[in-house]
Every structure is written in C-alpha cells, then in structure tokens.
C-alpha positions as CSV (number, residue, x, y, z in Angstrom):
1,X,71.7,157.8,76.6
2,X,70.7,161.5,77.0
3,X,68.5,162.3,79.5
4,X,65.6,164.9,78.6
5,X,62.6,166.4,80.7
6,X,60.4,163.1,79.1
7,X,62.8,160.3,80.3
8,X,63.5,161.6,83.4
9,X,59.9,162.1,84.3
10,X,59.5,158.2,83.3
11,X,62.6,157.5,85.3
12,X,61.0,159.1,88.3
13,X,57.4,157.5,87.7
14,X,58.5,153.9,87.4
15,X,61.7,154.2,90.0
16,X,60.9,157.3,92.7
17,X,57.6,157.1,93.3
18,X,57.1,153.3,94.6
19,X,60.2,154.0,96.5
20,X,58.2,157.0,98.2
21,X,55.0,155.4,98.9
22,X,56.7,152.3,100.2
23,X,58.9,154.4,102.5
24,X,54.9,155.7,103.6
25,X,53.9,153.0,104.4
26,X,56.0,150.6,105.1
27,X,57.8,152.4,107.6
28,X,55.8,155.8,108.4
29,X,58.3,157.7,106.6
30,X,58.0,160.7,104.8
31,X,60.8,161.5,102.1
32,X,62.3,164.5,100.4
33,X,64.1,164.2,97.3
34,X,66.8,165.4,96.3
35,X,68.0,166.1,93.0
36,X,70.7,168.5,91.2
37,X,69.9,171.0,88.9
38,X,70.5,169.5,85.6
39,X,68.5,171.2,83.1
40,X,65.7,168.8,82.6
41,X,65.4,168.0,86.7
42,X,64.1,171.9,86.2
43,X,61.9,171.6,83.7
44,X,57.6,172.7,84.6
45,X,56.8,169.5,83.4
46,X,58.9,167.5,85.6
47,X,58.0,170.3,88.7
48,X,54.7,169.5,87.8
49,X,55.0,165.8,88.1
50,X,56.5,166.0,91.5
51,X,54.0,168.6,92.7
52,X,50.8,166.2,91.6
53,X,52.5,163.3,93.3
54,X,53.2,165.0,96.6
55,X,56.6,164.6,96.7
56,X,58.9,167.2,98.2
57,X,62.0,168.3,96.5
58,X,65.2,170.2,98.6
59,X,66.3,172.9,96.9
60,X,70.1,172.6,95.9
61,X,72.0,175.6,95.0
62,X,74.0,174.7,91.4
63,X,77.8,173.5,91.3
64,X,77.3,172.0,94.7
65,X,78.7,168.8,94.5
66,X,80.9,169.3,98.3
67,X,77.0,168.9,99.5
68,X,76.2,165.9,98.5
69,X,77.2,162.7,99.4
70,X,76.0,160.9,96.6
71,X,78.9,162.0,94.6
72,X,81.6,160.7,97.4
73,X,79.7,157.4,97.0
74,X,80.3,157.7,92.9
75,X,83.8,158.3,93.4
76,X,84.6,155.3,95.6
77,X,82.5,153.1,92.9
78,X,84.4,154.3,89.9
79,X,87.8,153.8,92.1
80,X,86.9,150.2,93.3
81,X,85.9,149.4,89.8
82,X,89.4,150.4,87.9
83,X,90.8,148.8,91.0
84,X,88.9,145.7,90.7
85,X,88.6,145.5,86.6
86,X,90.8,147.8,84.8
87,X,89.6,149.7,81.8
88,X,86.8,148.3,80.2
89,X,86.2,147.1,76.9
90,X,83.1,148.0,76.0
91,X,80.0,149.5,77.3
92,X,78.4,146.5,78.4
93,X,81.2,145.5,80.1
94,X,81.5,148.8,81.9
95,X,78.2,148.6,83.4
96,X,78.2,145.5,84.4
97,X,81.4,146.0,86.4
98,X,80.0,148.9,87.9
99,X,76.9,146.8,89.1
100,X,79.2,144.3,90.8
101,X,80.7,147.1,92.6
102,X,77.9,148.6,93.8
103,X,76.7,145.2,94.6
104,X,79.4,145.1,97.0
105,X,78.9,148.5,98.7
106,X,78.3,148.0,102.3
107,X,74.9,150.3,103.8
108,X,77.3,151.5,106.9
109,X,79.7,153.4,103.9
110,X,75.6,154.8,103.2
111,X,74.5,155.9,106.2
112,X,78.0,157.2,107.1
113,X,78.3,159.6,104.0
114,X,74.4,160.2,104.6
115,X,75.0,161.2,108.0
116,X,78.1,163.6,106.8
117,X,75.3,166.2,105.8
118,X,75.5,168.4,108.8
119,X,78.9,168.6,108.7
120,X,79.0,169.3,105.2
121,X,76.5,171.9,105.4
122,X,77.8,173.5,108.3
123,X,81.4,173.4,106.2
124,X,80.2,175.1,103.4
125,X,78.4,177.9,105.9
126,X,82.1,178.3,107.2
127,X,83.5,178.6,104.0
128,X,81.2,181.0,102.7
129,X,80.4,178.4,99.7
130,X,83.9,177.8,99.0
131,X,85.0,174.1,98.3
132,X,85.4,172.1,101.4
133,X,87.1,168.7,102.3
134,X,84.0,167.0,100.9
C-alpha cells in the first residue's frame, strides 16, 4: 500500500529501532541510517521520531540512486525472480517469489555492494554528479 509520514514512522518503530539498539549492544555498534528522500521519509514528524530516538540519519542528495547500493541489490532480486518464476499471477504470488529470492541472496553479494560506497562516492565526485557505472 501507500506509504505516508504515519506508516512509515510505524515501519521504523517496530523494524529500525530494535535493529539499532541490538546492533548497540550486541556488537558495540553504532548505526547511521540511511534513507531516500521520499516525501514522507522528510516529514517533521518522522525527523522528529528519529531525533527522540537517537538515531543518526546521512543526508542523501535526491535522484541518487548511482549512490546507493541498495538499489543494485533490488535489481538483481527483481532479475533472479523473472528468471526463476516468470510473471506472476497475482500479488500474493509476487511477493512470495520475491521472498524466496531474497531468501537465497548470499551476505558476500551484501557486503560487496556495501563496500562499493567509496568507489561510488568517489565516482560521482569525478563525474560531477553525473550518472556513473553504478
């Protein structure tokens, strides 16, 4: 469904924060978040939220996909999948096809695209923001 400034500050509640504490301390870890800039990630309320629970956000300049990685890893997910299953019948059907595929992604393809950030930062510096091979 359609996300709005309410669900997504749910989403992060029940999903982001437990994540970030047990990265604390579990493993003496401190993360940032990172998030695009669709209109309700923006909003004061959710700012707000993020602000009261200490978490810190990295700014992303808008229309920057070539920066992050998480959309490489979408892209190989939605390719395996019509690889794997074809077109899907219905919606139910779609999501759980992509859940066996992202079952199956391995953590190396991960940290490999997670460690790509440098490179893709220092691409985009080249480039003068222009798209890059990412």
């Amino acid at each position: 469904g359609n996300r709005n400034q309410v669900t997504y500050k749910e989403t992060l509640k029940q999903h982001l924060l437990p994540e970030i504490e047990a990265a604390r301390t579990e493993y003496g870890v401190d993360l940032a978040f990172m998030q695009d800039n669709a209109p309700c990630h923006k909003t004061n309320l959710v700012s707000r939220f993020l602000e009261e629970n200490h978490v810190p956000v990295i700014a992303w300049p808008p229309q920057s996909p070539d920066r992050n990685p998480i959309e490489n890893l979408w892209a190989i997910v939605k390719a395996r999948r019509q690889k794997k299953f074809g077109f899907p019948r219905t919606r139910v059907a779609l999501i759980d096809q992509i859940f066996a595929i992202w079952e199956e992604i391995d953590l190396d393809l991960c940290e490999t695209l997670s460690n790509s950030i440098g490179n893709r930062l220092k691409e985009c510096i080249r480039l003068n923001g222009r798209p890059t091979k990412y």
